[in-house]
C-alpha positions in Angstrom: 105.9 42.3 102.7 105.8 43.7 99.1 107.9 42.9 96.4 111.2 43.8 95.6 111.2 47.0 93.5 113.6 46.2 90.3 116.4 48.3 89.3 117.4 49.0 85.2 121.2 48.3 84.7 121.0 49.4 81.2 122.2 52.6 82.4 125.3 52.4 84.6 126.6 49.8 86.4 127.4 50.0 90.5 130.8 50.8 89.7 129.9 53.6 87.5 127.5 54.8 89.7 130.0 55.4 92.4 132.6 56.7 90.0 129.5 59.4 89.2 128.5 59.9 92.2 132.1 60.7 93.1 131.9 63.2 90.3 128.5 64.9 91.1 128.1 68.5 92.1 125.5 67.8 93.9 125.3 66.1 97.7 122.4 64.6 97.4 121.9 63.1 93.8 125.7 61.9 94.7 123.7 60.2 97.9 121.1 58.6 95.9 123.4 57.1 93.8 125.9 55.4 96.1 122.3 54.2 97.7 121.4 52.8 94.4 124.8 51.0 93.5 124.6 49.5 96.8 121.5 47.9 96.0 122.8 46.9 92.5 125.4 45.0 95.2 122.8 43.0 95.9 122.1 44.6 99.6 118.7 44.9 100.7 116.4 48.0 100.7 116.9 48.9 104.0 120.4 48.2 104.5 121.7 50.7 101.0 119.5 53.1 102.5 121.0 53.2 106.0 124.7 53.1 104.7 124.1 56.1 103.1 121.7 58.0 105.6 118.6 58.0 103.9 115.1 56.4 105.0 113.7 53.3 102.8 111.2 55.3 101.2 113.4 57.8 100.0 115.5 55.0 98.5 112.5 53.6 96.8 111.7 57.2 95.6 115.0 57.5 94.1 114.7 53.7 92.6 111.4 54.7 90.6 112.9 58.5 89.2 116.2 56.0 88.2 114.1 53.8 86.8 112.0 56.2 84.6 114.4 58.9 83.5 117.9 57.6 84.3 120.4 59.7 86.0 118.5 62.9 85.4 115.9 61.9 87.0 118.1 62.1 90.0 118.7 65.6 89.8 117.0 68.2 91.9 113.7 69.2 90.5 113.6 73.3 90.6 111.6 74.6 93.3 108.1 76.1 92.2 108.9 79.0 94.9 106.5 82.6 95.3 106.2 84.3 91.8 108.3 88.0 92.3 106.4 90.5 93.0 107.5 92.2 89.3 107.6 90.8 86.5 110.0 90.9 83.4 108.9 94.2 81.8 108.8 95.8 85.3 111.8 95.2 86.6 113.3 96.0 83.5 111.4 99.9 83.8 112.9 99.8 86.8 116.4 99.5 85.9 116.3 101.9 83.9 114.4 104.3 86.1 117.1 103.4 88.4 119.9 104.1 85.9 118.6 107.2 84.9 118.3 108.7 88.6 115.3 110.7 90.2 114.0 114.3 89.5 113.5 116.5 91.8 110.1 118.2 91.3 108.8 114.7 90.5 110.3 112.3 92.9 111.4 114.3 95.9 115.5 113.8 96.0 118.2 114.1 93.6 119.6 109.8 94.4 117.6 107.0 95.0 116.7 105.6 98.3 114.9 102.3 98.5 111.8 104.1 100.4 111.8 106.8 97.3 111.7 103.5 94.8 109.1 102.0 97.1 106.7 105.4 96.4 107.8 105.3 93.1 106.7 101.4 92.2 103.1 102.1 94.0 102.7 104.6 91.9 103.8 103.6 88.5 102.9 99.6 89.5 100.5 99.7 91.9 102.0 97.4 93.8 103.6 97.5 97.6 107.5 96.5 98.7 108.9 97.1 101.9 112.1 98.5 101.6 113.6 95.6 102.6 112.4 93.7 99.8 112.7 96.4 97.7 116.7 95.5 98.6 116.6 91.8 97.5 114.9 92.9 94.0 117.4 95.4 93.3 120.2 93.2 93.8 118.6 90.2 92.1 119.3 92.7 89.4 122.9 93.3 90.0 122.8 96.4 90.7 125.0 97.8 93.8 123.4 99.0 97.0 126.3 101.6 97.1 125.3 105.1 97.9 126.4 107.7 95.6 128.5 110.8 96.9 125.3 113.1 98.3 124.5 116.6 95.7 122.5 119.5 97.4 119.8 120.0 95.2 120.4 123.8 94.6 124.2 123.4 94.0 125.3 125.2 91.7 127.3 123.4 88.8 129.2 126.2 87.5 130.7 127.3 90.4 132.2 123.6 91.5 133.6 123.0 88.1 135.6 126.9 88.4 136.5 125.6 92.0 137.9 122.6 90.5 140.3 124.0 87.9 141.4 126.8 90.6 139.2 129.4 88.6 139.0 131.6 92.2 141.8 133.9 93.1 142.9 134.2 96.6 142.1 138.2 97.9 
């Protein structure tokens, strides 16, 4: 059987570490350390893990980030995760692109639709989305995925706005 893996006090006491952990957004750095304080208690490995749910190993884990960095070193590490698809600058254009609406000749439609955008990004890009992702982009950038009120593209402006203001007599 090894040794017994030595826990710094310098930083919080058992007490406080329940008191913090009571406090913590976070379930599971709140977890580790209740698990910790109750080996400060004096209980053994095993036993402070069980209590709390967690294996030995993990508790050890835990023990050794404590015992390096304190109590941010029990906070969640971010998540390396995929790299998006585009980057800064890109999805930037694309807000704007998106802003500024589509052209007709150019783009084929007079609004947005996720498959237009798709087209549009392979060409201007060179890269591929499926709508679908195309979706979770977009609203990463906070913008809505409400439809706008449909325009025919050879509506003719002049005549809506004299419609509006009741610019046609009755015959």
């Amino acid at each position: 059987m090894g040794r017994a893996l030595e826990i710094r006090t310098d930083v919080a006491s058992a007490d406080e570490l329940r008191r913090l952990a009571r406090h913590e957004g976070c379930r599971r750095t709140a977890t580790w350390m209740v698990a910790i304080a109750h080996a400060l208690d004096g209980l053994s490995r095993a036993e402070a893990a069980r209590l709390v749910g967690l294996e030995r190993q993990a508790l050890r884990d835990a023990v050794v980030r404590y015992n390096a960095e304190g109590l941010e070193g029990l906070a969640d590490r971010p998540k390396p995760g995929r790299p998006p698809t585009l980057s800064e600058g890109e999805q930037a254009v694309l807000v704007a692109t998106i802003l500024h609406g589509p052209d007709l000749e150019r783009d084929g439609g007079v609004e947005w639709t996720l498959p237009m955008l798709c087209r549009w990004i392979e060409g201007r890009f060179d890269k591929r989305l499926h709508p679908a992702s195309l979706s979770r982009v977009v609203r990463g950038l906070d913008l809505s995925r409400q439809k706008t009120r449909p325009r025919h593209p050879q509506a003719n402006e002049a005549a809506k706005a004299a419609f509006a203001k009741g610019g046609y007599a009755a015959r």
